[in-house]
C-alpha positions as CSV (number, residue, x, y, z in Angstrom):
1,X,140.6,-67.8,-61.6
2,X,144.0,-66.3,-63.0
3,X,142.5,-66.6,-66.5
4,X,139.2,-64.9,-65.4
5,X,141.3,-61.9,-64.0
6,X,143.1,-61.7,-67.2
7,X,140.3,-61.3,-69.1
8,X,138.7,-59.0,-67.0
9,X,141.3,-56.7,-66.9
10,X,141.9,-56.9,-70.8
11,X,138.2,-55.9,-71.0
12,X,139.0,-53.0,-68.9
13,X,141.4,-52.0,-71.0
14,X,140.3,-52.1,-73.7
15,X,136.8,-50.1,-73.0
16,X,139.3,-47.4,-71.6
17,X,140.7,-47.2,-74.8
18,X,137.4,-47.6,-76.3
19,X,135.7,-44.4,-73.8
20,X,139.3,-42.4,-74.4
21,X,139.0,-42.9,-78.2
22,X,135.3,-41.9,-78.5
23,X,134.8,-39.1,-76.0
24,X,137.7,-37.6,-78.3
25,X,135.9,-38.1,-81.4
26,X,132.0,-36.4,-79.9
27,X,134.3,-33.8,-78.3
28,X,135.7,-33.1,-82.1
29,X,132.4,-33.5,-83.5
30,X,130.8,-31.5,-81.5
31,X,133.6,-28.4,-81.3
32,X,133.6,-28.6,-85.5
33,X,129.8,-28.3,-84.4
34,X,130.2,-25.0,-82.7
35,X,132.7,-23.5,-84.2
36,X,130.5,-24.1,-88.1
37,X,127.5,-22.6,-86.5
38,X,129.4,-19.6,-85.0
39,X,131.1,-18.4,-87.6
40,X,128.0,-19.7,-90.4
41,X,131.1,-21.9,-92.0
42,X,131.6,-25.6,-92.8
43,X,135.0,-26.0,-90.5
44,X,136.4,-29.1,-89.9
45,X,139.5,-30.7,-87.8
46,X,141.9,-33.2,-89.2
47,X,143.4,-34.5,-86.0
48,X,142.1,-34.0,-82.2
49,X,143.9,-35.2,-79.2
50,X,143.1,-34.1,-75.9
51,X,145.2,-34.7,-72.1
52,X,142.6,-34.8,-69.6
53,X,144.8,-35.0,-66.9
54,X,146.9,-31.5,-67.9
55,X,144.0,-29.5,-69.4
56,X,146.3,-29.8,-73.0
57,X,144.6,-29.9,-76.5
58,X,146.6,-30.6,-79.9
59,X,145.0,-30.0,-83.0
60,X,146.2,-30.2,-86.2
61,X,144.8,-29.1,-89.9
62,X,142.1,-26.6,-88.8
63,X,139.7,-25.7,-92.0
64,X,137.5,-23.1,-92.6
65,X,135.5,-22.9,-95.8
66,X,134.5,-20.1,-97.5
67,X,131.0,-18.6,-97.8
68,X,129.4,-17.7,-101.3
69,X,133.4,-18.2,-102.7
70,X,135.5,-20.8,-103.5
71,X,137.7,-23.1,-101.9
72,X,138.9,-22.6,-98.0
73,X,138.9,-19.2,-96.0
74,X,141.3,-20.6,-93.8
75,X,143.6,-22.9,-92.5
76,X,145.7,-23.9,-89.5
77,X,148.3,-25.9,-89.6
78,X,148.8,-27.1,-86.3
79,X,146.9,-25.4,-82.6
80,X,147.9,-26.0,-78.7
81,X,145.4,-25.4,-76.0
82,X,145.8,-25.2,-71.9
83,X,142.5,-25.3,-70.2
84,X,142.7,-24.6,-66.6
85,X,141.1,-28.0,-65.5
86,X,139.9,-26.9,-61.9
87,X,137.9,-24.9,-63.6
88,X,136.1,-27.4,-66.5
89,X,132.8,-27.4,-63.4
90,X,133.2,-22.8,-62.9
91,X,130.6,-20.4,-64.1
92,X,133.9,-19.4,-66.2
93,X,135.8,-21.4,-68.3
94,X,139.6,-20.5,-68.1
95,X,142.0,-21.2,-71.0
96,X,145.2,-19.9,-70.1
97,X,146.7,-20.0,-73.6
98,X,145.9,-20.8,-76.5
99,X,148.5,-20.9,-79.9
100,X,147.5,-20.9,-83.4
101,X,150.8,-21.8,-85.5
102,X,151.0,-21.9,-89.5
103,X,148.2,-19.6,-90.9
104,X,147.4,-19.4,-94.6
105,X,144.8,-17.6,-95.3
106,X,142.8,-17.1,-98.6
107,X,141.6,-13.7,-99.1
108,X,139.5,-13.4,-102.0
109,X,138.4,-9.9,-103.7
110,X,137.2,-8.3,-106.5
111,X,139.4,-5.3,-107.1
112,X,136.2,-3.4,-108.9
113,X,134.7,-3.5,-105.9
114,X,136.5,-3.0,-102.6
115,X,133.4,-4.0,-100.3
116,X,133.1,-7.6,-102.2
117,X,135.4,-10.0,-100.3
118,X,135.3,-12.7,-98.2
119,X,137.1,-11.4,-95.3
120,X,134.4,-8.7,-95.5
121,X,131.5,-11.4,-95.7
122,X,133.2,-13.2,-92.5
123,X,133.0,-9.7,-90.4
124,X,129.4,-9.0,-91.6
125,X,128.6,-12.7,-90.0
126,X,130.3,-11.8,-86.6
127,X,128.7,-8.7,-86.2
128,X,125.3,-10.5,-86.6
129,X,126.4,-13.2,-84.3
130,X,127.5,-10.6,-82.0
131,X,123.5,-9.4,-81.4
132,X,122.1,-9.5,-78.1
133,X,120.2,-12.4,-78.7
134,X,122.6,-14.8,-77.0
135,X,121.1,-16.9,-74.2
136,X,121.9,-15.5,-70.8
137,X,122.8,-19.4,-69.7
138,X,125.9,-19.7,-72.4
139,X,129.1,-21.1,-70.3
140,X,131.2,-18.3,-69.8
141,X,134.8,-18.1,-70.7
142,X,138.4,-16.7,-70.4
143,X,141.1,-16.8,-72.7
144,X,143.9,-15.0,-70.9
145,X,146.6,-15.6,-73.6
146,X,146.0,-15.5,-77.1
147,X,149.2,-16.3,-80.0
148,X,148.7,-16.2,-83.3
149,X,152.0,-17.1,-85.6
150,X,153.5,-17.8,-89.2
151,X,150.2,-15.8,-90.6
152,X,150.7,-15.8,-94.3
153,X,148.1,-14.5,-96.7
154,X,146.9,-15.1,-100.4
155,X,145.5,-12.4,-102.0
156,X,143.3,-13.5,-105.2
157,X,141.7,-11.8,-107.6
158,X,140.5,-14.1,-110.4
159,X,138.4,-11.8,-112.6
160,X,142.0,-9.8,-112.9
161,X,144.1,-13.2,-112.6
162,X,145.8,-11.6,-110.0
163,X,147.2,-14.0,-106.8
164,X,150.3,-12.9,-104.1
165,X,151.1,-14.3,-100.6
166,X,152.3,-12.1,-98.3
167,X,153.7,-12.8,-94.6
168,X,152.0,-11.0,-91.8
169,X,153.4,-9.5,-88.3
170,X,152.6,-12.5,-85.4
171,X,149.9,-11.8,-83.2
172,X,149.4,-11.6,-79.2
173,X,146.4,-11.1,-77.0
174,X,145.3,-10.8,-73.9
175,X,142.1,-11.3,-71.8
176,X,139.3,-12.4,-74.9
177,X,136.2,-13.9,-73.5
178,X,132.8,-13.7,-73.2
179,X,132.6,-12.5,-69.6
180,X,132.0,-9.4,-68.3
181,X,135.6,-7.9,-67.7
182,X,137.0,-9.9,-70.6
183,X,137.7,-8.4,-73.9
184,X,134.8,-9.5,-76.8
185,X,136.5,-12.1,-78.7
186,X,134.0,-11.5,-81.9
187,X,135.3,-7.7,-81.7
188,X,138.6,-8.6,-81.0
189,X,138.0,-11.0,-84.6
190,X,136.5,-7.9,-86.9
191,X,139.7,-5.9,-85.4
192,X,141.7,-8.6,-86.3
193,X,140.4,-8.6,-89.7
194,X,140.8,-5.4,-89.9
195,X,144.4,-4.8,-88.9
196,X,145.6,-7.8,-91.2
197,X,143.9,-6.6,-94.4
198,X,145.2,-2.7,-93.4
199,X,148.8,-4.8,-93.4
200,X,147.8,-6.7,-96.5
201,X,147.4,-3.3,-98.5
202,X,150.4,-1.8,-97.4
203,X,152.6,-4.7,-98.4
204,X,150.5,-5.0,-101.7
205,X,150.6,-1.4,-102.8
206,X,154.3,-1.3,-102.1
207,X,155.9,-4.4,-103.0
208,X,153.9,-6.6,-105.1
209,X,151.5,-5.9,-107.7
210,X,152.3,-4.0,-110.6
211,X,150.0,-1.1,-110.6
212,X,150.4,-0.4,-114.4
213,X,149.0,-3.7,-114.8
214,X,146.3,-3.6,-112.7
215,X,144.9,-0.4,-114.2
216,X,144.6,-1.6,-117.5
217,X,142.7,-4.9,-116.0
218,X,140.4,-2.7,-114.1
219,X,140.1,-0.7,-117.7
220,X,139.7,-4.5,-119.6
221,X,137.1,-5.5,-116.5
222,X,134.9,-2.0,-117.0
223,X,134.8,-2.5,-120.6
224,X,133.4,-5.6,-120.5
225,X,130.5,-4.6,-118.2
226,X,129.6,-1.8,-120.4
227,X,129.6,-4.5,-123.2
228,X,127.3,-6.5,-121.8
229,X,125.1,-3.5,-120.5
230,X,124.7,-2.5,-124.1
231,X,123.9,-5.6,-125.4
């Protein structure tokens, strides 16, 4: 009897572990899931762990590719989540903070032509996600706090062999959502965008690239078009 209890227990055990282990892994899979289809990008999550008892989510090595460029848009080095868990069964989801910590992120341009970027190509895909065709049943949610830290950028040009990382200001906000008195987190994203590349040209125009130098590869760059225009 004694050995029969062991065993059963043991078995217990050890499909806890096996349940704990796995929901974590679909709960990955299928957050990489959303998160690729929102944003039209191949993202992926190097580590998952998740506290179902305290509502806390760890993740480590965010990564967002890029989108008709090369290499990775973005990447995070490590996130913390707190999920309100009385309300996991709400209409509303509440997160009450969420802390994105280590940023690098790859900004890719050509210098010819200021509308060709990929931060621009990531804004043109939230304001098409952002169309009223969502479906009216999509679980609601609530972010009240919102901190985003350590943001460093890499600016790359590679037709002008031009590359510079610059450090950007943190970042704080406040009620993002999807609800009705919540901010629009996809607007809150393009202003976002916005705000960091406005930063990004300031710092580059004043303390970085040698404008001299970029002149004459804009020059070097237009005279190869014409060249092969001509032939």
């Amino acid at each position: 009897m004694k050995k029969f209890l062991i065993i059963i227990v043991s078995l217990t055990f050890i499909s806890i572990i096996f349940i704990v282990f796995f929901s974590d892994i679909i709960i990955k899979k299928n957050l990489e899931g959303i998160l690729s289809k929102n944003i039209n990008r191949s993202v992926k999550i190097a580590d998952f762990d998740i506290s179902y008892l305290s509502g806390e989510i760890n993740l480590k090595k965010i990564e967002i590719n890029n989108k008709d460029f090369p290499g990775k848009l973005l990447v995070v080095d490590q996130a913390f989540v707190k999920v309100d868990p009385l309300s996991l069964n709400d209409d509303v989801l509440v997160i009450d903070n969420i802390i994105f910590d280590g940023i690098s992120l790859n900004y890719y341009f050509d210098i010819t032509n200021i509308t060709k970027s990929n931060l621009n190509s990531l804004k043109k895909t939230l304001e098409t996600k952002n169309s009223p065709s969502r479906k009216t049943n999509d679980k609601k949610f609530l972010v009240n706090q919102l901190d985003i830290k350590d943001i460093n950028i890499s600016a790359s040009s590679t037709k002008l062999n031009l590359n510079q990382t610059v450090k950007l200001s943190d970042m704080k906000f406040e009620n993002l959502g999807n609800t009705k008195k919540s901010k629009n987190y996809k607007s809150i994203a393009k202003k976002t965008i916005d705000k960091a590349l406005n930063e990004l040209k300031g710092k580059l125009s004043t303390e970085t690239f040698d404008q001299d130098v970029i002149k004459d590869k804009i020059k070097d760059e237009l005279k190869n078009k014409f060249k092969k225009i001509l032939n």
